[in-house]
Structure formats: C-alpha cells, structure tokens
N, C-alpha and C positions, 0 to 999 in steps of 0.2 A: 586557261592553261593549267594540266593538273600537274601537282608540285609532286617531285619525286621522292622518293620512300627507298632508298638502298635498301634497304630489312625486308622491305615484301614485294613480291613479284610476282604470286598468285596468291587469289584466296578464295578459299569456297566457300560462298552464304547461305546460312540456314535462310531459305526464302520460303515466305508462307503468299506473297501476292497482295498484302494488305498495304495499307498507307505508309505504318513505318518501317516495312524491308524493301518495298519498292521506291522510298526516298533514300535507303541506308545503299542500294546498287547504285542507284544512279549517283551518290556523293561519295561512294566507293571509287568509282570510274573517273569521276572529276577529280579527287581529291589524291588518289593513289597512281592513277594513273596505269595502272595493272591490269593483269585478266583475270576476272571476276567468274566466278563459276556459281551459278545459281541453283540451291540443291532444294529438294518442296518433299517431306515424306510422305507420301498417301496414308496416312492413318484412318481414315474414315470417314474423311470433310465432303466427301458424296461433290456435290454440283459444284461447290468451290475450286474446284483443282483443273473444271475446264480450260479456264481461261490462263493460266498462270505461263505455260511455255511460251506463248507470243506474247503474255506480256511484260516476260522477262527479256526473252531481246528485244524487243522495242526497247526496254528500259536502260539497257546496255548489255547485259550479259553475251559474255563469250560461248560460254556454253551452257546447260540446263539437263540436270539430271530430275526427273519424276519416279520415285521407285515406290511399288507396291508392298509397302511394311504391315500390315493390316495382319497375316496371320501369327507373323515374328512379334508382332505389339502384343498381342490377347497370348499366345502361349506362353512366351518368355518374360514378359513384363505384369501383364494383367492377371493372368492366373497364381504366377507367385506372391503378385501381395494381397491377390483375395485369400490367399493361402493362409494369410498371416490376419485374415479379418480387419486390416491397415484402416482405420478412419481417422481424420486431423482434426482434432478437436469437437471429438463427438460428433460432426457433420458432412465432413468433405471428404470424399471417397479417391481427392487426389487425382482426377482424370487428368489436368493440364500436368502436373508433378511427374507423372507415370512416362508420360513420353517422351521429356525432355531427353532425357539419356539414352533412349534409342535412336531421335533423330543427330542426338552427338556422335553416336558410337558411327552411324553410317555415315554422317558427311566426315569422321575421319577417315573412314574407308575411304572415302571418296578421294581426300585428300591426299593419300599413299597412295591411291592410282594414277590421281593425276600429277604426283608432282607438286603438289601445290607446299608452300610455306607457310600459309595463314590459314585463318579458319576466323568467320564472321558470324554473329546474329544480330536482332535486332532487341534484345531485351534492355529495358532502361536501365539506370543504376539503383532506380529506387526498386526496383520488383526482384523477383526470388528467382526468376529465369535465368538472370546472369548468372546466379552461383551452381543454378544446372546445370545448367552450359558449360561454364568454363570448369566446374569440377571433374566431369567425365573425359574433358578433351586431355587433360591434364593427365587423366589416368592411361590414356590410349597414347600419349606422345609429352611426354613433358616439358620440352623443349620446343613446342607447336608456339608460332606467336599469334595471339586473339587479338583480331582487330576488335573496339568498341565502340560504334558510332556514337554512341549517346553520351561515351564517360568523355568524348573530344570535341565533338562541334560545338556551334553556341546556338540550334535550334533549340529550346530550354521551355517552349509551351505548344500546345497542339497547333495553335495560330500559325508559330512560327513553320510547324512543318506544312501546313496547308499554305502557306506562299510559297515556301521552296517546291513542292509539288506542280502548283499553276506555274512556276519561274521556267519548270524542267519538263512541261507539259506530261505531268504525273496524275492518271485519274484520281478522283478523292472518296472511294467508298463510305465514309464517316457520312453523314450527312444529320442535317435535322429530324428527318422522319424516325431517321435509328441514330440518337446520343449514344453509341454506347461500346466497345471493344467487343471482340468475341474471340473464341478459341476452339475449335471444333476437334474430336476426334471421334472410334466406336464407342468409347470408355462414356464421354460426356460433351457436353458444351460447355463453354462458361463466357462469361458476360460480366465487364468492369469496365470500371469511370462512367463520365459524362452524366445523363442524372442518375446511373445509382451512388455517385457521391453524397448525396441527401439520403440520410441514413434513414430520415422516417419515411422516406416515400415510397410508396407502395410501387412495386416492377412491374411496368405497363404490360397488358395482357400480349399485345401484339409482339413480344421481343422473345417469348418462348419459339422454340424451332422443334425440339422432338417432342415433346407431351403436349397433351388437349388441357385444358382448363379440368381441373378435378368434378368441378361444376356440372361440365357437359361431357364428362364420360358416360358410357354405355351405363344404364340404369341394373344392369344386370352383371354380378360379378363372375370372373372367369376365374377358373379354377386350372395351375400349371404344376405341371408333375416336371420334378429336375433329377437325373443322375447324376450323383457324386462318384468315383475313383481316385484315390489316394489324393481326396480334396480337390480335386479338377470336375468340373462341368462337362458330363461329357455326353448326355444325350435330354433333352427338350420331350415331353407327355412319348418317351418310348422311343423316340428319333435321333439316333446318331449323328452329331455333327463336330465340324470341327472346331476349333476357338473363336474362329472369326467369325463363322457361319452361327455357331450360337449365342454369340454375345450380339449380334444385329437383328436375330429373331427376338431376343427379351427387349432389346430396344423398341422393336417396334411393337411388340406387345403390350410392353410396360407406359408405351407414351400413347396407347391408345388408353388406357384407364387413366393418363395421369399420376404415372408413379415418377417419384425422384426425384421431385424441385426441392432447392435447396436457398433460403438467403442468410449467408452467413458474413459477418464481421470478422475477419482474421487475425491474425499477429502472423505479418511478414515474417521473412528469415533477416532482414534488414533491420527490422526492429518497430515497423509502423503499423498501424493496426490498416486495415483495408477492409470493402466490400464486395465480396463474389458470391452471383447470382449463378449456380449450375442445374441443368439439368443431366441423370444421371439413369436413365431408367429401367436400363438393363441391370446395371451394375448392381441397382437396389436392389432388386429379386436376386441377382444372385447371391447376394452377402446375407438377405434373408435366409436365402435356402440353404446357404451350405453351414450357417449358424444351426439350423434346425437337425441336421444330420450329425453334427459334430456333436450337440446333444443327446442324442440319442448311442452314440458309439465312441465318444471321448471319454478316458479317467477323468473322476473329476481334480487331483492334484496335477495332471499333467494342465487340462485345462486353465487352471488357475495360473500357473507360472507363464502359459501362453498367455493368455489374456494378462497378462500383468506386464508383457511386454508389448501390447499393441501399441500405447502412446510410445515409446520409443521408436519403433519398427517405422509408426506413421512417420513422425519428426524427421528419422533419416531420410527416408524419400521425400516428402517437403521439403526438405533441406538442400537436395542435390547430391546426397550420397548413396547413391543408389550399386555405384561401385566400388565401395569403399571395404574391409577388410570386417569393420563391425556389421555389417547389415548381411551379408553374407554368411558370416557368424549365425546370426540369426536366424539365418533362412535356415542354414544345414537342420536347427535345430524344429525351427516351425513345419518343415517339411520330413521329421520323423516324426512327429506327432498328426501328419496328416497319413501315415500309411493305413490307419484303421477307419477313418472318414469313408465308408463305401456305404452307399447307399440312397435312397430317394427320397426330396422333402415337397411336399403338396402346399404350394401357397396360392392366397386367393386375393387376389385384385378387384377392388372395387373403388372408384372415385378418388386415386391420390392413398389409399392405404394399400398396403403388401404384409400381409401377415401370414403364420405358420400354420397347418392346419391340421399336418400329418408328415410325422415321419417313419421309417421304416429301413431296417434294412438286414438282409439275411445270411449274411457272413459276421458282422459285426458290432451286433448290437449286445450292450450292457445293460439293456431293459428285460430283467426277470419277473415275471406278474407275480411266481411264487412269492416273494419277496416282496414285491411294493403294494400287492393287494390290500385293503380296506376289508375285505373279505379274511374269511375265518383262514387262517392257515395253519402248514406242520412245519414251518422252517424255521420261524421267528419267535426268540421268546422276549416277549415285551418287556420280561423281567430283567432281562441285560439291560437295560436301558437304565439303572437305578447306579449300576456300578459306572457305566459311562459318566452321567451327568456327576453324578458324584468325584471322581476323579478330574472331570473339566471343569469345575467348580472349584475346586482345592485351594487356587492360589486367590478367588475370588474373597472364600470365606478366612481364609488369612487373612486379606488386607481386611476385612470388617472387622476382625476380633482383634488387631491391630489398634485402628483407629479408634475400635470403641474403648481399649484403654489409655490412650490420648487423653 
C-alpha cells in the first residue's frame, strides 16, 4: 500500500532506463503513490534509448516523454564552454557536467506543461549530479519540491538495490561481465565504480564503447581540417555542418585513431576524491583545434586573462552552476574574445595523439612574417630590445643591489 504524500501529486523523473532510475519509478509509484511522469533526454546514447518507453511503463510510469535534445546540447551547451576552452582539472572536458542542466532545464518544461509539483532524479547524495540537478530546477522554479530517492530510502549499497529490483521484477543491467556505471551522451561517455574503484588497476579493454584501442588504430595518420566562426565549429575538411552533425563526425573520426580516453581521479563537488574513466573523442580534436586558431588570431593579453579564467569557468559547470549569474558573467566576456577566432586549424590523428599542424586564417590573423622572421628584415630594430629588457629588469636589479647591502 503506497503511503500518501499531501505535498506531491505528480512528479516528473529525469529517467535514463538504468538500475537506479528504473528502481527510483517504481519506488516512486510504491512509496508516493502519485503519477509519475518519466522524462529520458536523447543526447546521443544512440542504441540505449530503444528500449526505455516500454520499459518505463512496464516500470509504472504514467506517462513518458523521449525528446530529441542533441542539437539544443552541442549549440547551446557544448559549444559555449568549448568557447571558454572549460577543462576540470587539467583533464576532463566535463561531458556528464555539460548535460545535466539541459536535461533540468527540459523536464521543468516538462513539469509546467504538465502540471506537475515535483521534479525527481536518480543522483546519489554522494555524487556531483544532485547539485546539478537541483541547482538549475531551483533557478527555473524555486518553489519546485525535489523528490530524493537516495537522500530517503534505506537501499544504502548496490546489493541492496539489486534485491529491491528482483523484489519488483526490475531487469538488472549491472552484471559481472561489465562491473561498472556508465553515462553516455555526443560530448562523451564516462564510466565509475565497481572495479574502477581499485585505483591501480588498469580499465579492461573491453569497457571502452567509442575509441579502438590506440594500439590498433589505423597505422596511418589522418589529417582534419576544422573551420572556426566566432569560436564555433562550423565546417569539417570544407563541409558544413551543423553542431550535432559535427560533433558526431569527430566522434567517429576521433574513436577510429583512438583519440580521448581519459583516467582521471577527481575531487567531487561533495568533497571526496572519485574515479572517472571517459571517452571524449570528438571533443578532444575539437578543443585541439580551436586552441590552434585562437593562437594564431587571439591578443595575447586578451588571451592570458581568458585563460586565467578557465579553472574557474571549468569549477562553475562541475559544480552545477551552469545557470548561475557568474558563469554568465563569464560567458558575455569569453564570447567577445571569441569574435576574432575565424579561421581553420589542421590536426593529425595518429594512435591516441591529436595534435596541431597548421593554422590559418584570412580575416584575422596576427601572424606578421615581416616581423616574426628569423630572416633579414626592415621592421625590426633588435636594438629596442636593450631598452625593453632594461626597463623589465629594473625592480629586478634593485632587489640585488638591495640585498647586496644586506
């Protein structure tokens, strides 16, 4: 008999099909006794999202939205923090981070269409999901009540949800063959618990899904030409496409050589360190590339102050503030320093390496040959160089004559 809940009477569940949001429906349904609305974003999980509409009402759900986000992900999400060259601690290019606030922003749509008073997911209390989650719901309705599975029941280890699943005849995709979580979108996969907990052990070959082993990539490297406009990706070796359409061609490009794996140790936003295995393969050539262009047509004081904000910019999206008044802030600013970014960077794939080989660009490049030549020139008098160093030196050779009379 489900126990009633005066406070909630619908709610809509960020549903992904896996072990813990297909036990968070059905203990939803038991425990609330309500109508449960089951919401799945298509970001780019390709074959996973077959099965998920029957097997949400099977599960209980009342009703089941499936909505195609995939070019609203890469335009409005993906592209503005490659904009900002976003990497979390030197490694992680943030793919699971990036979507969270989109799949909020829609199942509160969702929840304003339907009526609904609540809003669910399945993120533990120990992971960084709940503070996405509930941050962005918070900014779209503040008054929205979050149901928690996890901060309520007493299911408290994986065991415990693999009987409540067999209890409620709940398939168990977890198995022995694959120990191991996953997260899929176009951005990345990633991959935690089960044995990547054993920090020295190396990530079984068989648990990668978009890259080939670097090993047995193509023995011959491929060479990819990228146009950049106002720091957006917007055409592949001369071929126009749109955001979604070309961030799934460097995926598949990039995971035929092998580009993008990632094993990184983190520092939650919770405060515990963690292990996430991602593959990222598009992503990596494109943060290649548009690094390459930006070199070539970026000031470099503008640059510096940008780059001096990427570990920030990164942290706020880690973080869950992806809607927040500072990260926006940022953007405005990251995104006038991208109006001169036009132009094309040449990188070459070989075996798990992505590097820069050529850039170019013919509106807005700051590369003068008169000037940076090696070669004889009339621009430059080398003899300026005696009053520069001299003058940068100044407070140097104060502190020596200083201390030498110490």
């Amino acid at each position: 008999m489900a126990k009633a809940h005066k406070d909630v009477k619908k709610i809509v569940l960020a549903y992904s099909g896996g072990l813990d949001t297909s036990i968070i429906l059905k203990w939803l349904k038991n425990e609330y006794g309500c109508e449960v609305i089951a919401f799945s974003a298509d970001l780019g999980q390709g074959d996973e999202l077959a099965p998920i509409r029957d097997k949400a009402f099977a599960t209980g759900a009342d009703k089941v939205y499936i909505d195609d986000l995939k070019e609203e992900f890469v335009r409005d999400f993906v592209f503005p923090m490659f904009r900002a060259n976003a990497i979390y601690e030197g490694h992680y290019l943030l793919g699971t981070s990036i979507a969270r606030p989109l799949i909020a922003k829609r199942q509160m749509e969702i929840a304003k269409i339907e009526g609904a008073d609540s809003v669910s997911h399945g993120a533990t209390g120990k992971g960084n999901d709940q503070v996405r989650f509930e941050l962005a719901y918070y900014h779209f309705d503040p008054a929205i009540t979050v149901v928690v599975p996890w901060r309520e029941w007493k299911l408290n280890s994986r065991q415990a949800l693999v009987n409540y699943a067999k209890k409620n005849g709940i398939p168990i995709p977890v198995t022995k063959k694959r120990p191991w979580s996953s997260d899929r979108n176009m951005l990345h996969i990633s991959f935690e618990g089960g044995i990547l907990e054993d920090t020295w052990a190396e990530p079984p070959e068989n648990m990668y899904v978009l890259t080939k082993a670097p090993e047995k990539a193509p023995n011959k490297p491929q060479f990819v030409e990228i146009e950049f406009k106002n720091g957006n990706a917007v055409a592949v070796d001369g071929e126009k496409m749109s955001p979604a359409q070309l961030l799934a061609h460097l995926n598949y490009i990039g995971g035929e050589h092998g580009i993008g794996r990632v094993d990184l140790l983190e520092n939650r936003s919770v405060g515990m360190k963690s292990r996430g295995v991602y593959e990222t393969p598009g992503g990596t050539i494109l943060r290649e590339a548009h690094s390459a262009v930006e070199q070539i047509t970026m000031d470099r004081e503008v640059m510096r102050i940008r780059d001096s904000l990427i570990p920030e910019y990164a942290r706020q999206v880690y973080s869950g503030y992806w809607f927040s008044p500072e990260r926006e802030m940022l953007q405005t600013l990251i995104d006038d320093s991208q109006k001169c970014v036009n132009g094309v960077a040449r990188v070459k794939l070989y075996k798990g390496h992505c590097r820069t080989v050529g850039r170019k660009s013919e509106t807005n490049s700051l590369f003068n040959l008169d000037f940076a030549t090696f070669e004889k020139d009339q621009v430059f008098n080398q003899a300026d160089a005696t009053g520069f160093i001299k003058i940068n030196s100044l407070r140097l050779r104060i502190r020596a004559l200083m201390q030498g009379k110490k």
